[in-house]
N, C-alpha and C positions, 0 to 999 in steps of 0.2 A: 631455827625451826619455823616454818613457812604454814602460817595458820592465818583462819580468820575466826573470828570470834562473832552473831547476827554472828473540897473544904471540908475536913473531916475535924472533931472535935479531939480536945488532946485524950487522950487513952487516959485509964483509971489505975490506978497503983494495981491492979489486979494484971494485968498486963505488962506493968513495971517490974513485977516478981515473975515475969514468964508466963504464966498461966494463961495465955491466949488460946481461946477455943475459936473452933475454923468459924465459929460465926462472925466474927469479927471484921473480917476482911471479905464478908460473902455480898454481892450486889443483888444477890437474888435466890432461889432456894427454889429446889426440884418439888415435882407431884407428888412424891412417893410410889408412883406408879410404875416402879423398877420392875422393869423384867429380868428373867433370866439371861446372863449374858456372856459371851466367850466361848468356844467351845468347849463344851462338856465342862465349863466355871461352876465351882459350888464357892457360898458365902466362907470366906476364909481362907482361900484360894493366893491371894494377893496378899495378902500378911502373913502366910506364912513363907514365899516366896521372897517379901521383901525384908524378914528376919533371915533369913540365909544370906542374901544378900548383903545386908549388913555388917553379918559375922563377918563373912569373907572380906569385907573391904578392910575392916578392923586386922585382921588375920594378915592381912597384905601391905596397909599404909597407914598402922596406927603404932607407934613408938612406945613400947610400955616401959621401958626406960625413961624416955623423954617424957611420958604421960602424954602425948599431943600427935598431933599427924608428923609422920617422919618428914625431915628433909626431904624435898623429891626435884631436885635439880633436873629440869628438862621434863620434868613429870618423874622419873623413875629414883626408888627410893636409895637414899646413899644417906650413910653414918662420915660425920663432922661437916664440916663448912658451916655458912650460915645461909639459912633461907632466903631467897631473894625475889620471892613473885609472890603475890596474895591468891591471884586468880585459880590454882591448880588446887591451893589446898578448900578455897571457895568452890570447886567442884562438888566437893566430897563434905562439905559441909549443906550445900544445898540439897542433896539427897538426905543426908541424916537428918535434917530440919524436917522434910515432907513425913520420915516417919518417925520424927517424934511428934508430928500434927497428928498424926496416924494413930501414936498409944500411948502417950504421953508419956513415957520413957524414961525413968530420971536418969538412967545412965547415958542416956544419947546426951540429955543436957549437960549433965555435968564433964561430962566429953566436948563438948562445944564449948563449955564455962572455959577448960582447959585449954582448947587452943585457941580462944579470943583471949585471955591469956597471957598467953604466948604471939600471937599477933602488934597487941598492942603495943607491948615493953620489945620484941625484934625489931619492928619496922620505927625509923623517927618521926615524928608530925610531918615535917616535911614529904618523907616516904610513900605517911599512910595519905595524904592529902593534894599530892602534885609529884614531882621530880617526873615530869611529863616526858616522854623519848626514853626515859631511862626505866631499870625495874625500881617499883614494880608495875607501873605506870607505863609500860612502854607501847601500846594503844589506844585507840578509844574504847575497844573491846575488853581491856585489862582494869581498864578504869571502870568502868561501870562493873564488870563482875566484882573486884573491887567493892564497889559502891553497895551493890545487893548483899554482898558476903557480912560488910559492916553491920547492915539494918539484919540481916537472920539471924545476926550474935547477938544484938539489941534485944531482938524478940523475945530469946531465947532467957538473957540474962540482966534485962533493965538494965545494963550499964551505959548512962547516959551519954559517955564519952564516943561511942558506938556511932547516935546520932549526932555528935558533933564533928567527928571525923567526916562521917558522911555527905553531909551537907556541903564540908568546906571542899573534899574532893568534886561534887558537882559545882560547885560555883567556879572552881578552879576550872575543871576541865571543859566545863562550856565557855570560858575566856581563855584558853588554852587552844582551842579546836576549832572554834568559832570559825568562818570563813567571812572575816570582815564582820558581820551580827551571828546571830542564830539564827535569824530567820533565812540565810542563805546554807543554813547546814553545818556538819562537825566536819574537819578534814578527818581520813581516819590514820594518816599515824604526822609524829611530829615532823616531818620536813617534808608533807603533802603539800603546802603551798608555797613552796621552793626547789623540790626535787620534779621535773616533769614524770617522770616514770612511776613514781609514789602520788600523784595525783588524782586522788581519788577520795570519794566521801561513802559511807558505808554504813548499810541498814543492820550493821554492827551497835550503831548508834544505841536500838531499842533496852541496850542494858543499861546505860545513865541515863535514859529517858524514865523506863520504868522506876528506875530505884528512885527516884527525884517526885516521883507522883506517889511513892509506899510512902518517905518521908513526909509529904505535906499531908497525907491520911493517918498519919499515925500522928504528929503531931500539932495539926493543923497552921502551921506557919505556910504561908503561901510565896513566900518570900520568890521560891527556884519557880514559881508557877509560867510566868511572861517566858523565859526562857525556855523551859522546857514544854510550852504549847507551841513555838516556833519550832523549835528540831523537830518533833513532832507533825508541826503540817508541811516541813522541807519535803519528809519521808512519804507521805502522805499525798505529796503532789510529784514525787519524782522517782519513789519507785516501787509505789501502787500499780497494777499491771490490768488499771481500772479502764481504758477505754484506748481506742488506737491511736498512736502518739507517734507524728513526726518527727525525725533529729534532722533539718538541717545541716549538709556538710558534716555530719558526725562521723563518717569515717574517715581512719585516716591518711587515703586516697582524694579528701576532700565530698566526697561520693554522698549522697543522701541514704538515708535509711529509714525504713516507719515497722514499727512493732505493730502487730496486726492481731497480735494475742491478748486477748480480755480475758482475764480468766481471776481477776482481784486477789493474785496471790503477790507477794515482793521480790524484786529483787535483791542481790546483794553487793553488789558495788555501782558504783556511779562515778564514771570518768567526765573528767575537767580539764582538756586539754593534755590527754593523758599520753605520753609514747610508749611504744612498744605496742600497741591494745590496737584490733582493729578497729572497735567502738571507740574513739579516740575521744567522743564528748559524747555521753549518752548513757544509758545500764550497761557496763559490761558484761557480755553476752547475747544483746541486744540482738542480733544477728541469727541466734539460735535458743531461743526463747523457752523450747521446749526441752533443754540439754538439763532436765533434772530427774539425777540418778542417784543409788549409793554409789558413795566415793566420789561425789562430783556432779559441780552443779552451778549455775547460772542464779539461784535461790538459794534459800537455806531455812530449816525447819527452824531455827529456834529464830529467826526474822519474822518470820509469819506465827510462831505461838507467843511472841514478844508482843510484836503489835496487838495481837486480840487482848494480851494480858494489858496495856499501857491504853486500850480502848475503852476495857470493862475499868481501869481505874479510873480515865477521865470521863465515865457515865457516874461511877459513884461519888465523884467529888462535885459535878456540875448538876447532876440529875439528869441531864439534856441527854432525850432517847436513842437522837439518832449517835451518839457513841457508844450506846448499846448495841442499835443495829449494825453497829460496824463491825461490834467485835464477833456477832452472828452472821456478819459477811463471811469473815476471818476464816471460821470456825467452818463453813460452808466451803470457800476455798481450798483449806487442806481437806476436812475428811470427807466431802463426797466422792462418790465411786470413781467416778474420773479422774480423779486427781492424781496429781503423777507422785503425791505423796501417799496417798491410800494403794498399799500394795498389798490386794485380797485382803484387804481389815487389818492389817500392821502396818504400823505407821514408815515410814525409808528415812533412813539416817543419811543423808543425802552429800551436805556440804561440808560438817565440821564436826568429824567424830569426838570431836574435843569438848562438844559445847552443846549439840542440838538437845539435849535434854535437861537444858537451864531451866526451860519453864515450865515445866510440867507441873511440877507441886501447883504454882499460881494460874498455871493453864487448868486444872482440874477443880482448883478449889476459887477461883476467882469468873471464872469463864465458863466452864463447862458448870456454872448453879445458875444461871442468867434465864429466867425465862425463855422458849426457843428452843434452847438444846432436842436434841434428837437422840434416842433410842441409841443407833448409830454411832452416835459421839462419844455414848461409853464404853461402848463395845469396843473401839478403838484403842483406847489404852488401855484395858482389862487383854482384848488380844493379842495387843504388842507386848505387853506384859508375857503375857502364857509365854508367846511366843520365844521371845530375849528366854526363858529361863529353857525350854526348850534346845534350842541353839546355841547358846552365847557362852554356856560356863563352861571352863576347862574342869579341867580332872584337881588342877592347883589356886582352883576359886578364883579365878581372872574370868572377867567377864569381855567378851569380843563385841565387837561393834557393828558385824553383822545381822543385824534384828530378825531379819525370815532364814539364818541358814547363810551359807556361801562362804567366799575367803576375798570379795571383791575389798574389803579395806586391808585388807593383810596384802592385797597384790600391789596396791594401791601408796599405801605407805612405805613399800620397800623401808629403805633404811632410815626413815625421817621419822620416824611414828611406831607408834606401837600399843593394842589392846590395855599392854601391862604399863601405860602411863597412869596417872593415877585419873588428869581429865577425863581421859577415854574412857576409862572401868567409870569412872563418877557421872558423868553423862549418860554413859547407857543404864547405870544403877538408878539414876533421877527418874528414869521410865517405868521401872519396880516401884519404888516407894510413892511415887505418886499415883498408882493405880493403888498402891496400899490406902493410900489418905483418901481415892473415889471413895474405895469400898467404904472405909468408915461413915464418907461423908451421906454415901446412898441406904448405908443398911444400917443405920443406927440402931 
């Protein structure tokens, strides 16, 4: 299947038992000056939305034989074999985390108890920390959701081991990826800097980046810090779409090219000598800058809610403002009206229906508290919200990936993909529960 994926002090045993309240992780905290928001939105709106939600993913990819999330080979669920990916069943735990931030839950946790679990005793050390090219590790994309899925079981359930996996998988995979240092970027899959046609680096990256900046927040070792402030200003310098940037001979006619679009949103791949690609050194896509749509895209939504989320970390670990203002850039980028991501106040699922709603929990609850924010900002995900519950569910609690309506992912995916994988329902479910966790966070 052909996807793409894109100093804090140590925490208090109050945290080590789970009990993390959103203030925790907040860099900054709203007026109270909420308005009314969403169409025809009343308080309550969103939780109870993102409690259906819930049931149905339980109803659909939760094993109650097994007590844990089913096998989902390829994403879709099948009885025997053994599990062999972290990343898919990491979808659908990242949405279950956001609403049990949301209501504190104890059956979401002890459901999460359950299949970290299960996680840890399936997968070997080696497994959960490296077998890089292979599952469940089999990009840098799978790696870091990986990496996040560890640290939300941690949260959930102080099991140390949680952060010790995690750690060793980032240290792994950024000498793993590396392209020569980190300061020159990750490759994104393992025989990227041997395979010409595979060569390419990718704002996939923002998953082991952020998760490497949760760990040194949570428990203040700065160890993964050097490293992951280099991937970090790779991405930052090469595919920020921050000012008009020549490619020299970047196509691969030899031909020049110059990106003339400023508009501070990301890319999402970046070729290195790359064949087959007409950008052959440059962003791919580079050529058509503005080619972002559902099903398809030159960007990708969870690259740009990644970065704001891995901006608003490195303002709270440094204090230093302008990585605030950046992730207010971010944040400006996607939801203002222009943006080819703002479609009439619902957010477009653009690039990777598998994934673009990784960050939403930490996009609302880390980003969208930041001094700044607008009005606007919440509207955003309260009416992408409305909207997915509107559109999205079948009659058999499958959630579709079309956010405003349509069938352009179902035409889209032909026979590769499908709504009823479990990423895709968990993805676009990650856009419920984390408007469930605004609401809390705004209407206390």
């Amino acid at each position: 299947m052909n996807r793409h994926r894109p100093i804090a002090r140590r925490l208090t045993a109050v945290l080590l038992a789970g009990a993390l309240s959103a203030a925790v992780l907040l860099t900054g905290c709203t007026d109270g000056k909420i308005k009314a928001v969403g169409n025809g939105y009343k308080k309550g709106d969103m939780m109870k939305l993102a409690q259906q939600a819930q049931a149905d993913m339980y109803q659909n990819y939760w094993s109650e034989a097994l007590g844990r999330i089913a096998n989902t080979p390829q994403g879709y669920v099948a009885t025997g074999g053994r599990q062999s990916t972290v990343w898919d069943h990491g979808m659908m735990i990242f949405e279950m985390y956001s609403l049990w931030m949301a209501t504190g839950d104890d059956n979401i946790k002890t459901r999460i108890t359950a299949e970290w679990n299960f996680l840890k005793t399936n997968f070997s050390v080696n497994e959960l920390t490296s077998n890089f090219g292979n599952a469940p590790n089999i990009a840098i994309d799978d790696t870091g959701w990986a990496a996040m899925t560890y640290i939300d079981c941690y949260k959930v359930t102080g099991d140390m081991y949680a952060l010790q996996v995690t750690k060793a998988l980032i240290q792994n995979g950024y000498a793993f990826y590396k392209d020569g240092d980190t300061a020159n970027g990750l490759w994104y899959l393992a025989d990227s800097a041997t395979n010409p046609a595979d060569s390419y680096k990718s704002g996939s990256d923002v998953g082991i980046v952020s998760a490497a900046l949760e760990y040194q927040i949570l428990t203040g070792d700065d160890s993964l810090y050097a490293d992951t402030l280099n991937v970090y200003n790779w991405m930052e310098q090469n595919l920020c779409r921050d000012a008009v940037k020549p490619y020299p001979a970047g196509q691969s006619n030899g031909d020049d090219f110059t990106v003339n679009t400023v508009d501070n949103l990301y890319w999402i791949d970046y070729n290195v000598n790359r064949t087959g690609r007409q950008e052959m050194n440059g962003p791919d896509g580079g050529l058509r800058p503005m080619d972002i749509k559902e099903a398809g895209s030159v960007s990708c939504l969870f690259v740009n809610m990644g970065m704001g989320v891995i901006q608003a970390r490195l303002y709270q670990i440094t204090k230093d403002t302008t990585y605030r203002d950046l992730a207010l850039r971010t944040v400006e980028a996607v939801n203002n009206t222009s943006s080819p991501y703002n479609n009439n106040g619902v957010y477009v699922n653009d690039r990777d229906a598998w994934a673009d709603g990784t960050f939403m929990g930490a996009w609302v609850s880390e980003v969208l508290t930041l001094s700044g924010i607008q009005q606007r900002d919440y509207n955003l995900v309260f009416n992408t919200a409305q909207s997915i519950g509107q559109n999205c569910r079948t009659a058999d609690g499958y959630w579709r990936a079309e956010w405003s309506g349509g069938n352009k992912w179902v035409a889209a995916w032909g026979t590769g993909g499908s709504y009823k994988q479990i990423m895709a329902a968990g993805s676009t479910v990650c856009m419920i529960t984390g408007a469930a966790w605004l609401e809390k966070i705004l209407f206390k």
